[in-house]
FISE-979166 format. One record per residue (C-alpha): residue number from 0; residue in one letter; x, y, z. Coordinates in steps of 0.1 Angstrom, whole numbers, plus 5000, padded with zeros to 4 digits. Layout:
BEGIN
<NUM, A, <X, Y, Z>>
...
This chain:
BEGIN
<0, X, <7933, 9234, 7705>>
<1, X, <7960, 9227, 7683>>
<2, X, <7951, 9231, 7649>>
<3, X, <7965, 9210, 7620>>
<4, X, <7960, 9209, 7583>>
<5, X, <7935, 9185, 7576>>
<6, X, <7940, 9184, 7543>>
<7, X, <7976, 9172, 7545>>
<8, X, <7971, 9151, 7573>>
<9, X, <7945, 9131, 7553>>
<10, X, <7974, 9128, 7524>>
<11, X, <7997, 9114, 7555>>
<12, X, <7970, 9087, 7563>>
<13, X, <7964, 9075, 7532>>
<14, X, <8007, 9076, 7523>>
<15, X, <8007, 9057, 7560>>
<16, X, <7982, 9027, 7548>>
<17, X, <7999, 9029, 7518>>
<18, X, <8035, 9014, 7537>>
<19, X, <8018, 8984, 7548>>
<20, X, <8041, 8959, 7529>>
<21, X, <8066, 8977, 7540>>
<22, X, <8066, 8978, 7569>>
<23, X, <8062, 8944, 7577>>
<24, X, <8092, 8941, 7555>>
<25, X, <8109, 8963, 7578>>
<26, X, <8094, 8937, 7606>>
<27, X, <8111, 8909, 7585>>
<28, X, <8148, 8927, 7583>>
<29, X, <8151, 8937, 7616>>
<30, X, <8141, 8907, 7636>>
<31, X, <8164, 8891, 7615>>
<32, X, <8193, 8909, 7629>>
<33, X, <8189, 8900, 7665>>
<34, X, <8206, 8934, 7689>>
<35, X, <8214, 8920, 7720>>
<36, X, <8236, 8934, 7750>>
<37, X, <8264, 8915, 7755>>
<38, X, <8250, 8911, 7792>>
<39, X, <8228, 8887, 7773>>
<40, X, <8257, 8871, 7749>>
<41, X, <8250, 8894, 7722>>
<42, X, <8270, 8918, 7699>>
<43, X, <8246, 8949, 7709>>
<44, X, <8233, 8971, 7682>>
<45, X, <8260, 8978, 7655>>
<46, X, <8240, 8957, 7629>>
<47, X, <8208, 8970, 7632>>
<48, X, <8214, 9004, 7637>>
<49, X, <8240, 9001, 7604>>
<50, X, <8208, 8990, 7584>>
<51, X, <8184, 9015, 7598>>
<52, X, <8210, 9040, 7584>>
<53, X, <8213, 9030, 7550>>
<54, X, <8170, 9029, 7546>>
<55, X, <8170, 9061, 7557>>
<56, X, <8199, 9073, 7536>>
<57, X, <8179, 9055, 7507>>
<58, X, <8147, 9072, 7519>>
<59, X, <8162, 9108, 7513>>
<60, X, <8169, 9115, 7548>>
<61, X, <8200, 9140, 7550>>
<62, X, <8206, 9148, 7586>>
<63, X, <8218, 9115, 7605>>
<64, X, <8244, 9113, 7631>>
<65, X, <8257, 9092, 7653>>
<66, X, <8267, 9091, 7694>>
<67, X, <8280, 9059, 7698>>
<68, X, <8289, 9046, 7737>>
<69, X, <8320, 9030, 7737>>
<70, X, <8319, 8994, 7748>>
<71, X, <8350, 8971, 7749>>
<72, X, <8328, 8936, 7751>>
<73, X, <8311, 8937, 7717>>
<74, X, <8330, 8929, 7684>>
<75, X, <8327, 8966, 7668>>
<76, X, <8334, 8984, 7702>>
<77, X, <8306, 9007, 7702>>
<78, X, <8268, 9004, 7713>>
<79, X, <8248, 9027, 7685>>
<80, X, <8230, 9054, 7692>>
<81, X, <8215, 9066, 7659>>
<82, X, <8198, 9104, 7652>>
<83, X, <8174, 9118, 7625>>
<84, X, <8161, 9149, 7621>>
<85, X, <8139, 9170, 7598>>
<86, X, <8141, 9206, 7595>>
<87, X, <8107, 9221, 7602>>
<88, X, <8089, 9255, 7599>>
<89, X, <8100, 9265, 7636>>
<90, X, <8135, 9252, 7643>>
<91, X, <8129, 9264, 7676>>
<92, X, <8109, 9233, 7688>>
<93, X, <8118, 9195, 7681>>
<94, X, <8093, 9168, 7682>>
<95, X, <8112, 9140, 7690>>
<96, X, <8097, 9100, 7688>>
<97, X, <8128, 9077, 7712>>
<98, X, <8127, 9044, 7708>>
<99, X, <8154, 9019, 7715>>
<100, X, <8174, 8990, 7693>>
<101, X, <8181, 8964, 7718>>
<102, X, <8159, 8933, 7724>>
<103, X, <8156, 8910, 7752>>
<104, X, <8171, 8875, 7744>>
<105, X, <8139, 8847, 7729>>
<106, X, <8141, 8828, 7760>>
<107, X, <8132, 8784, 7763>>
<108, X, <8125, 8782, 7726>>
<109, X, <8102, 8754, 7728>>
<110, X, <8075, 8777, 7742>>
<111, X, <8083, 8797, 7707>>
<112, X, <8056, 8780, 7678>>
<113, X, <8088, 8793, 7652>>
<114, X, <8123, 8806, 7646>>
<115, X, <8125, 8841, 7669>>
<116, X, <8139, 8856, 7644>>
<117, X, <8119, 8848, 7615>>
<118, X, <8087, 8874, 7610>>
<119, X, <8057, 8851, 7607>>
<120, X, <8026, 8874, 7599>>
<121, X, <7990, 8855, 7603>>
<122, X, <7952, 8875, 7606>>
<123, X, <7972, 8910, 7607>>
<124, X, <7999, 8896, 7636>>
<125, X, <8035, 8897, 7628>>
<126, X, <8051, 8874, 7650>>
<127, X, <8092, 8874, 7663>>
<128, X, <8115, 8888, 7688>>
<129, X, <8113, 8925, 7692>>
<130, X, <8082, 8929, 7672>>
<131, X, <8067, 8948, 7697>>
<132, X, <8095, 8956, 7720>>
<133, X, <8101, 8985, 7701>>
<134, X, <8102, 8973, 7667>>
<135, X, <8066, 8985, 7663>>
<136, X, <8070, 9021, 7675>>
<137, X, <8104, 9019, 7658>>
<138, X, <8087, 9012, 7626>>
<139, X, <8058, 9035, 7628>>
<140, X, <8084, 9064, 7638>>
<141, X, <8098, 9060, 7610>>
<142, X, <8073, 9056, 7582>>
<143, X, <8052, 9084, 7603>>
<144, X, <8086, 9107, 7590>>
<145, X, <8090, 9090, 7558>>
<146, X, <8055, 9102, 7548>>
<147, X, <8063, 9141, 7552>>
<148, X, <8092, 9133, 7527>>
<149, X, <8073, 9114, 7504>>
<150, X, <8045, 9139, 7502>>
<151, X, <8064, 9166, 7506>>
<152, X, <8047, 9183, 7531>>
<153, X, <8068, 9206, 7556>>
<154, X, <8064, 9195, 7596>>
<155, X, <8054, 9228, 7617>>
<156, X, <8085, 9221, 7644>>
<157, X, <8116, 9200, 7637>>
<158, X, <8112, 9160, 7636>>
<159, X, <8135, 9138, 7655>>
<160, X, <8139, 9102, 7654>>
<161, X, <8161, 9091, 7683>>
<162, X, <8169, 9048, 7677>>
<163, X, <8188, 9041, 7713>>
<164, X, <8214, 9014, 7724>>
<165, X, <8206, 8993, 7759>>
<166, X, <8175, 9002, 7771>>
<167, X, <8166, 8970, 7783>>
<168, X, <8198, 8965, 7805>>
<169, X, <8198, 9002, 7822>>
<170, X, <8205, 9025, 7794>>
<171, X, <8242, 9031, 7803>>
<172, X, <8249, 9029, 7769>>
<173, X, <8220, 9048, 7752>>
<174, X, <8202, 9072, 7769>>
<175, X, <8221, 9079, 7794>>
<176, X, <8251, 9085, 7777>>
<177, X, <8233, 9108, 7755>>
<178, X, <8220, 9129, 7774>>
<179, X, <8258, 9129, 7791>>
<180, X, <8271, 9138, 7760>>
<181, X, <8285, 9177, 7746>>
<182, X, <8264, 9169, 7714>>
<183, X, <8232, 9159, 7734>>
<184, X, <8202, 9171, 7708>>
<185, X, <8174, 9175, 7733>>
<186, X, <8163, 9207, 7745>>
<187, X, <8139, 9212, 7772>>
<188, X, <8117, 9229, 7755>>
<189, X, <8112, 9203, 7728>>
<190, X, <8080, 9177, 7728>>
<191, X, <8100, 9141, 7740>>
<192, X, <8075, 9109, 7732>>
<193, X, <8088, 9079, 7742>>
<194, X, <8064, 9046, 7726>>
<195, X, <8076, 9020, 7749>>
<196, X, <8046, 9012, 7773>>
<197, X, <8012, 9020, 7776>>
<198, X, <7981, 8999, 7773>>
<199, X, <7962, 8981, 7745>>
<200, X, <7933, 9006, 7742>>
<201, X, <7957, 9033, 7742>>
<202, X, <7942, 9057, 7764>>
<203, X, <7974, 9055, 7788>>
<204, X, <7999, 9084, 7785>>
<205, X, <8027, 9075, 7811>>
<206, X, <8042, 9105, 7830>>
<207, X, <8054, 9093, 7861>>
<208, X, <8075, 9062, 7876>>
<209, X, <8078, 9042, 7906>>
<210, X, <8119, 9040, 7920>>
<211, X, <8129, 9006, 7909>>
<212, X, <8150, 8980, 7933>>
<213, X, <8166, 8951, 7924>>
<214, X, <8184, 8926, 7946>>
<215, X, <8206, 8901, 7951>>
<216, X, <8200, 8884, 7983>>
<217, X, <8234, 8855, 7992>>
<218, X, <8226, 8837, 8023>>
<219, X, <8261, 8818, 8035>>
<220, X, <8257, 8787, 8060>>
<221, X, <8274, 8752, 8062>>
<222, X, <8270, 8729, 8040>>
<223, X, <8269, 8694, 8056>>
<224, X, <8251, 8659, 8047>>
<225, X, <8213, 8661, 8042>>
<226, X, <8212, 8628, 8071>>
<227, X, <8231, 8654, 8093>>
<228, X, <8211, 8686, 8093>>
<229, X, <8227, 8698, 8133>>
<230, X, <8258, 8695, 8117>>
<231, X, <8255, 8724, 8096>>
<232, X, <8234, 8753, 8087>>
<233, X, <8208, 8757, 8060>>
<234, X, <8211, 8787, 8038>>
<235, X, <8181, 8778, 8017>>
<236, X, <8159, 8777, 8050>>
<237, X, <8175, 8807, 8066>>
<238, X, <8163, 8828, 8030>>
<239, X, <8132, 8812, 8027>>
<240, X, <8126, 8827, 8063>>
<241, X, <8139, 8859, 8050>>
<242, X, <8114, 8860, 8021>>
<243, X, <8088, 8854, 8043>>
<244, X, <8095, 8880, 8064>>
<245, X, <8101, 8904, 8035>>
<246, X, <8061, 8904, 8035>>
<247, X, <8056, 8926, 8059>>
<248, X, <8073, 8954, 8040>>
<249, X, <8038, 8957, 8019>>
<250, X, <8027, 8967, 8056>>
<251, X, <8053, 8994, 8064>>
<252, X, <8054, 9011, 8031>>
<253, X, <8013, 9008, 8026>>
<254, X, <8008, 9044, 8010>>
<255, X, <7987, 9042, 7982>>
<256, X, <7984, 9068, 7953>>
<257, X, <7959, 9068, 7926>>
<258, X, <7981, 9082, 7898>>
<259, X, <7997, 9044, 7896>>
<260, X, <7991, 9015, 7889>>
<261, X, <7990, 8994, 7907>>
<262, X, <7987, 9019, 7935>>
<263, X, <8006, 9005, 7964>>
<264, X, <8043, 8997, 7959>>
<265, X, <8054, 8960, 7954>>
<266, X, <8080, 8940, 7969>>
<267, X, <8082, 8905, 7953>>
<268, X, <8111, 8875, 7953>>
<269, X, <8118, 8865, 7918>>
<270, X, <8145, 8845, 7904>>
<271, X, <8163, 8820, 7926>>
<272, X, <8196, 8806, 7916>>
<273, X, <8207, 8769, 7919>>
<274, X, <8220, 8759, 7954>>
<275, X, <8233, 8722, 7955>>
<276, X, <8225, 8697, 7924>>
<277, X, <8220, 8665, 7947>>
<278, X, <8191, 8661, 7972>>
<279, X, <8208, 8643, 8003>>
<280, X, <8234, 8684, 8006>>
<281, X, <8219, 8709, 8032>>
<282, X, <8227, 8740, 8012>>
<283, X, <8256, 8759, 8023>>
<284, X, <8249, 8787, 7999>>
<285, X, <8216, 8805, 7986>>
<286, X, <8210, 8831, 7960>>
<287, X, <8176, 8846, 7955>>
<288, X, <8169, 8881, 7937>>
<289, X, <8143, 8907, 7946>>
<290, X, <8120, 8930, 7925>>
<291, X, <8109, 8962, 7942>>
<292, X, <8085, 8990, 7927>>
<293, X, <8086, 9019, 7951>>
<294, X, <8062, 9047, 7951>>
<295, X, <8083, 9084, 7948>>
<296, X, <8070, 9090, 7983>>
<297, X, <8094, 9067, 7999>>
<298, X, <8131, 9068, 7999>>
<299, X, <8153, 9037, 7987>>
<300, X, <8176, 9042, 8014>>
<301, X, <8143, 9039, 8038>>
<302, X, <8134, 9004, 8020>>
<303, X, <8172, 8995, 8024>>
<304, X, <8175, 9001, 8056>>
<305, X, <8144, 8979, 8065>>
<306, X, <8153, 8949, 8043>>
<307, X, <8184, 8948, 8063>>
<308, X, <8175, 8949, 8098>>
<309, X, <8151, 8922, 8082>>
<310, X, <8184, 8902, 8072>>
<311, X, <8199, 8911, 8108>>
<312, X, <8176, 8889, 8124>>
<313, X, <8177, 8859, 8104>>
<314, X, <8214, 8864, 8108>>
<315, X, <8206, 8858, 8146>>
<316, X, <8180, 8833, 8147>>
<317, X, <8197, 8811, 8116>>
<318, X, <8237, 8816, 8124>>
<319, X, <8241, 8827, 8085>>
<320, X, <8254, 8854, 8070>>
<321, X, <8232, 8875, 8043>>
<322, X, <8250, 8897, 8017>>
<323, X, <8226, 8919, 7997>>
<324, X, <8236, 8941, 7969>>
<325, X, <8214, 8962, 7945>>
<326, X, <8213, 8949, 7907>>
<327, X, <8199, 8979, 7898>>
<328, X, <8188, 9012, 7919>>
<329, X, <8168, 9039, 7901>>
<330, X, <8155, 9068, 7922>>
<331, X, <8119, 9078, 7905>>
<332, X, <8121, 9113, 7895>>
<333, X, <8097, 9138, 7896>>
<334, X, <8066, 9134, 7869>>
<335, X, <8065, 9149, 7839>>
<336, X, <8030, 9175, 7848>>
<337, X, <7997, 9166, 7840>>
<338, X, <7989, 9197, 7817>>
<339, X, <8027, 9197, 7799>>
<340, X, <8026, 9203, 7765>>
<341, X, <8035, 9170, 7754>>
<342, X, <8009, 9156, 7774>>
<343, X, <7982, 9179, 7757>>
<344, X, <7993, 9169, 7724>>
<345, X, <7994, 9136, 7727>>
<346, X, <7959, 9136, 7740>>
<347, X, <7946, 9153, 7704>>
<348, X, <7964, 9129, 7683>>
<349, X, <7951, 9096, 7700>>
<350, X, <7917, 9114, 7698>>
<351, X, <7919, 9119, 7665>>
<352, X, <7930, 9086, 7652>>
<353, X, <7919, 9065, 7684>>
<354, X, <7883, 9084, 7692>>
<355, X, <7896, 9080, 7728>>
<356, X, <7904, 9102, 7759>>
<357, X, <7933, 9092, 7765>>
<358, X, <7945, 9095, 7809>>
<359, X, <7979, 9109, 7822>>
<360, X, <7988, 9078, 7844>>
<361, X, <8019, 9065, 7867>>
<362, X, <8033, 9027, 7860>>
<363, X, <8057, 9006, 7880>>
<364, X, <8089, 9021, 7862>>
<365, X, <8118, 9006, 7839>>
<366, X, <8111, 9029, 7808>>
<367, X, <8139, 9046, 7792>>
<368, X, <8120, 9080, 7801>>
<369, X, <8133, 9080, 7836>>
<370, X, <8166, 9093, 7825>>
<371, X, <8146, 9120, 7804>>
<372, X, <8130, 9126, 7838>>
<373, X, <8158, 9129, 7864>>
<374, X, <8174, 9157, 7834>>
<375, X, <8146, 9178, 7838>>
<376, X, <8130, 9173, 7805>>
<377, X, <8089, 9168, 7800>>
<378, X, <8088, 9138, 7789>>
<379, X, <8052, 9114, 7779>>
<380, X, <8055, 9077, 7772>>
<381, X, <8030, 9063, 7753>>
<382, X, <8019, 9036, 7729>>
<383, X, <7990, 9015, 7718>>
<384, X, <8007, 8982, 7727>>
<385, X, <7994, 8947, 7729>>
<386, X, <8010, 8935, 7758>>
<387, X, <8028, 8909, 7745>>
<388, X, <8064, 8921, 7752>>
<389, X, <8092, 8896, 7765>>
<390, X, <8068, 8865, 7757>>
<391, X, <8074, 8838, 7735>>
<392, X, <8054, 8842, 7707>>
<393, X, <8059, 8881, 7702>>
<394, X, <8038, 8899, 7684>>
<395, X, <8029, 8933, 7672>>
<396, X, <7993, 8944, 7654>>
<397, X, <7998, 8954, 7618>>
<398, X, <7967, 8976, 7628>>
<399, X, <7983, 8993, 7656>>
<400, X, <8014, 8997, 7638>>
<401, X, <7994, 9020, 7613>>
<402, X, <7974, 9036, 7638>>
<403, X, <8004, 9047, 7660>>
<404, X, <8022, 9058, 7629>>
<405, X, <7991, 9080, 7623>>
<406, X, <7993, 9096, 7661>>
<407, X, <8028, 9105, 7652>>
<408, X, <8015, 9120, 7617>>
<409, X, <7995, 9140, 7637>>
<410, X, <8021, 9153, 7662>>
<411, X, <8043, 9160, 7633>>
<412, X, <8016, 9187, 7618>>
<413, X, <8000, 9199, 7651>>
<414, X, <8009, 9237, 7651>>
């Protein structure tokens, strides 16, 4: 068991409650300052991460640094990667907390009840845009470290707070280019949290990921008038029978495996562009996207090579042509193990401050932690999260905020 000084990791719970205000003041700032890719029209995270470093310059924190992705299509150039860290009793080992900057864009604002970007708090809710979507972890990260300083108590390893550019678009800029980078912090033998998914009890501690496939199906026919179909041919028809068809690969990639969940992989057609704006136009053109979660058993290339001999044959029976390209392709790397030592820790703290026994579990992939994976490095993504990321009407527990901050409290001290 990993022992910890109960006596200073009551003081840190009781300096925790006492940041309530705080941080939903924190809540308030950073909502206000929206971080968007430019993928979604934004100017990234120069702003934010600007702010975040002059609280924790105000907050005492010495040791900050920067390793900033270049990036030609926002204003400042750069997509902000920002780094804390406190010296502990053994240098040796870094307990790092990653969380990321970026937000996804509010979406139809009428299904919003208020400004996005305006922290609304009612019955211990604080409502906005990135509330939860990492704002929360973000937040409890930080006044989890802030409460060491203020108390003065010295952390047994090394903290690190790691505030990352562009996860929700791929991580090209953050993450990625991180751990790419000659002054990449992390060590494999450091403990790498990640509090971007889990569930709302908290009893999920993520270690593994499905491979993720995105794609861009573009069906090409003849456009011709609607009175006249023989005269033309029908892309929208020709990928609706495509999408149909695309079924059956739930049939020849059925494994199941209990560590996910769900525990088969998915294959489902999402988004589906505009074809023509009038109703009397057979469709010479189609464009519909697919969203594919794909157990580690199976290769992509397998799942490729199936969705196009899939495509062949409407290509035959439909006189179209079908152009598929991948929006994004992530190969799942191998899980972080069940008995790691981040994984074991993590279980003590959420025991602690949950009372739960919390499960090593795999989910259907897109966490920053993947990259930490495919490195090499033991990483665990975990969080007490309400579910409520990506919605209108965002929204993170002032509750859980605490609580969370209190499971990283209790990282910071475990021995």
């Amino acid at each position: 068991m990993a022992m910890i000084d109960r006596k200073a990791f009551q003081k840190l719970c009781r300096r925790i409650d006492s940041y309530e205000e705080a941080m939903i003041e924190m809540q308030r700032s950073l909502t206000a300052i929206p971080a968007l890719s430019p993928e979604s029209g934004g100017q990234g995270e120069y702003e934010k991460a600007g702010f975040l470093k002059s609280i924790l310059q105000e907050w005492g924190f010495k040791n900050t640094s920067e390793i900033n992705a270049p990036d030609p299509r926002v204003a400042s150039g750069i997509r902000s990667n920002l780094l804390v860290t406190l010296p502990g009793r053994d240098t040796e080992k870094t307990v790092w907390l990653l969380t990321h900057l970026d937000i996804v864009p509010p979406g139809e604002l009428s299904f919003w009840s208020h400004d996005p970007y305006q922290v609304v708090v009612t019955d211990r809710l604080v409502f906005g845009r990135g509330t939860e979507d990492n704002q929360q972890d973000l937040i409890a990260s930080l006044f989890a470290a802030r409460s060491l300083v203020d108390e003065g108590i010295e952390p047994e390893s090394s903290i690190g707070l790691a505030f990352v550019a562009d996860e929700e678009t791929g991580s090209l800029f953050g993450l990625d280019f991180i751990l790419k980078d000659s002054r990449n912090p992390f060590r494999k033998t450091d403990l790498i949290v990640v509090p971007d998914a889990g569930n709302e009890e908290g009893s999920l501690i993520e270690i593994a990921e499905k491979s993720i496939l995105w794609l861009r199906v573009k069906t090409t026919g003849k456009q011709c008038h609607g009175s006249k179909p023989h005269l033309g041919r029908n892309a929208f028809l020709a990928a609706s029978h495509l999408i149909v068809k695309l079924t059956e690969l739930y049939n020849l990639f059925s494994r199941s495996d209990a560590l996910f969940e769900p525990p088969v992989s998915t294959f489902e057609p999402t988004r589906k562009d505009a074809n023509v704006p009038n109703v009397n136009t057979i469709p010479g053109e189609d464009v519909f996207f697919m969203d594919c979660r794909v157990l580690p058993d199976y290769s992509l290339a397998g799942v490729w090579q199936q969705i196009r001999k899939t495509a062949d044959s409407i290509e035959q029976d439909f006189g179209v042509k079908i152009d598929i390209t991948a929006v994004q392709e992530t190969e799942a790397s191998l899980p972080t193990p069940e008995n790691a030592p981040v994984v074991q820790a993590l279980k003590k703290a959420i025991s602690e401050i949950y009372s739960l026994d919390a499960f090593p579990r795999g989910i259907g992939g897109g966490t920053v932690a993947a990259h930490f994976r495919r490195q090499g490095y033991p990483v665990a993504v975990w969080s007490k999260v309400g579910q409520k990321a990506h919605q209108p009407n965002e929204c993170c527990s002032l509750d859980t905020m605490l609580g969370n901050a209190k499971v990283f409290a209790h990282l910071f001290l475990q021995k």
